[in-house]
N, C-alpha and C positions, 0 to 999 in steps of 0.2 A: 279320118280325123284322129280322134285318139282311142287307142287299141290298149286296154285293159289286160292284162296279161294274168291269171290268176299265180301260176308258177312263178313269173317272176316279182308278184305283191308278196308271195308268202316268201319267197328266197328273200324279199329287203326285210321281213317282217322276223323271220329268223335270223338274221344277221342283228338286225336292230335289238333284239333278246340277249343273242350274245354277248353284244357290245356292250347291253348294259350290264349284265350280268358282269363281265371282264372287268367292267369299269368300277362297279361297283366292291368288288374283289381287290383291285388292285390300286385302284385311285380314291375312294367315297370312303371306305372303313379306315384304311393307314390314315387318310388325315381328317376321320369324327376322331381316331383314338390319342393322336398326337393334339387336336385341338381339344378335349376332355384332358389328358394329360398337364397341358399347358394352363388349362382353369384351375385344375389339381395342386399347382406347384405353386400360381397365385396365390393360391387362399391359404396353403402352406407358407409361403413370404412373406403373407398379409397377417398371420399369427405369429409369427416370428419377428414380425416390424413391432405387433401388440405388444411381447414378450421383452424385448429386444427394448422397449418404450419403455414399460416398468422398470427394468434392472438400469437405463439412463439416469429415471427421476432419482431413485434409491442411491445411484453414485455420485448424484449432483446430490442430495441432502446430504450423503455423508462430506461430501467436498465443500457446500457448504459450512458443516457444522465444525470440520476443521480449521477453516479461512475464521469464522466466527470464534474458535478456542485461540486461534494466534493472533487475533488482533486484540483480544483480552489479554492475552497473558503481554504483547506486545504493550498493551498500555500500563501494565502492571510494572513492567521491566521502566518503561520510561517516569511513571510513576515515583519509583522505587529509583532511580536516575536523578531526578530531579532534587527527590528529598535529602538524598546524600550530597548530592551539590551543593544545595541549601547550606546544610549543616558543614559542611568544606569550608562554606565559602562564609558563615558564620563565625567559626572557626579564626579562622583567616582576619576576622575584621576584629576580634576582639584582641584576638595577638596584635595587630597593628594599632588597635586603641590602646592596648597596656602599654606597649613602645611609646607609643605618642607622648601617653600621658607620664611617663617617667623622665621622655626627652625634655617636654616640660617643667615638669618638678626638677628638675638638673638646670636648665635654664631657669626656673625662680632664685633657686639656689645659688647661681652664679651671679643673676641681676643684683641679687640681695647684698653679696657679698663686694660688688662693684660698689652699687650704692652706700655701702658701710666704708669702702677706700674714699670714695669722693669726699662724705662728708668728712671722712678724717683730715681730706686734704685739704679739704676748703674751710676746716676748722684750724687746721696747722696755717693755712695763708690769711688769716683773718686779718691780724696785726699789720700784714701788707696791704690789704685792701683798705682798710681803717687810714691809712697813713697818705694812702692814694687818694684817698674822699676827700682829707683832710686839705691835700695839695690842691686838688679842684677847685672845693669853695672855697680856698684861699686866696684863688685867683681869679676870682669870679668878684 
């Protein structure tokens, strides 16, 4: 039936030693020391991401607080745009009121001076209109 062999148990049992012995040599320690390695370099990229995190927020606050100094000084400038427009355009209307209102004192001036010919005229044709009324209700 089955035949025990003590020489050939201990020759698999010796072999089996080796092997793992071998194995353990050349296959179980290179990859405990490459897979410790590999936790190693994590936890080194995992403080470097930490590190790496601080120095983001500190260049967004300063980025930040630049975007926030130029949209100040930006509304400063248009601010400062504005009021000198204003006063341009201020400017601008009172020159065109002084015009105006000179163009009109030149025009009362002129009406005035019409109105002084009319009545001269219609003072000088008096005697004719007089003379015309007369003929009217003469014939009336």
């Amino acid at each position: 039936m089955l035949d025990i062999h003590l020489s050939l148990m201990l020759l698999v049992a010796v072999v089996f030693l080796v092997l793992l012995i071998l194995l353990n040599s050349w296959l179980y320690q290179p990859l405990l020391r490459f897979m410790d390695e590999r936790d190693k370099s994590i936890r080194k990229d995992l403080e470097n991401v930490s590190s790496n995190t601080h120095e983001i927020d500190e260049l967004r606050a300063k980025a930040d607080a630049v975007i926030a100094q130029a949209k100040n000084e930006a509304a400063a400038m248009r601010a400062k745009t504005i009021e000198e427009s204003k006063l341009l355009a201020q400017s601008k209307l009172e020159a065109k009121k002084e015009e105006l209102e000179s163009a009109y004192q030149a025009f009362l001036g002129e009406l005035k001076k019409e109105e002084e010919q009319l009545k001269s005229e219609l003072l000088s044709q008096m005697p004719l209109f007089k003379e015309s009324l007369k003929a009217k209700f003469s014939q009336i």
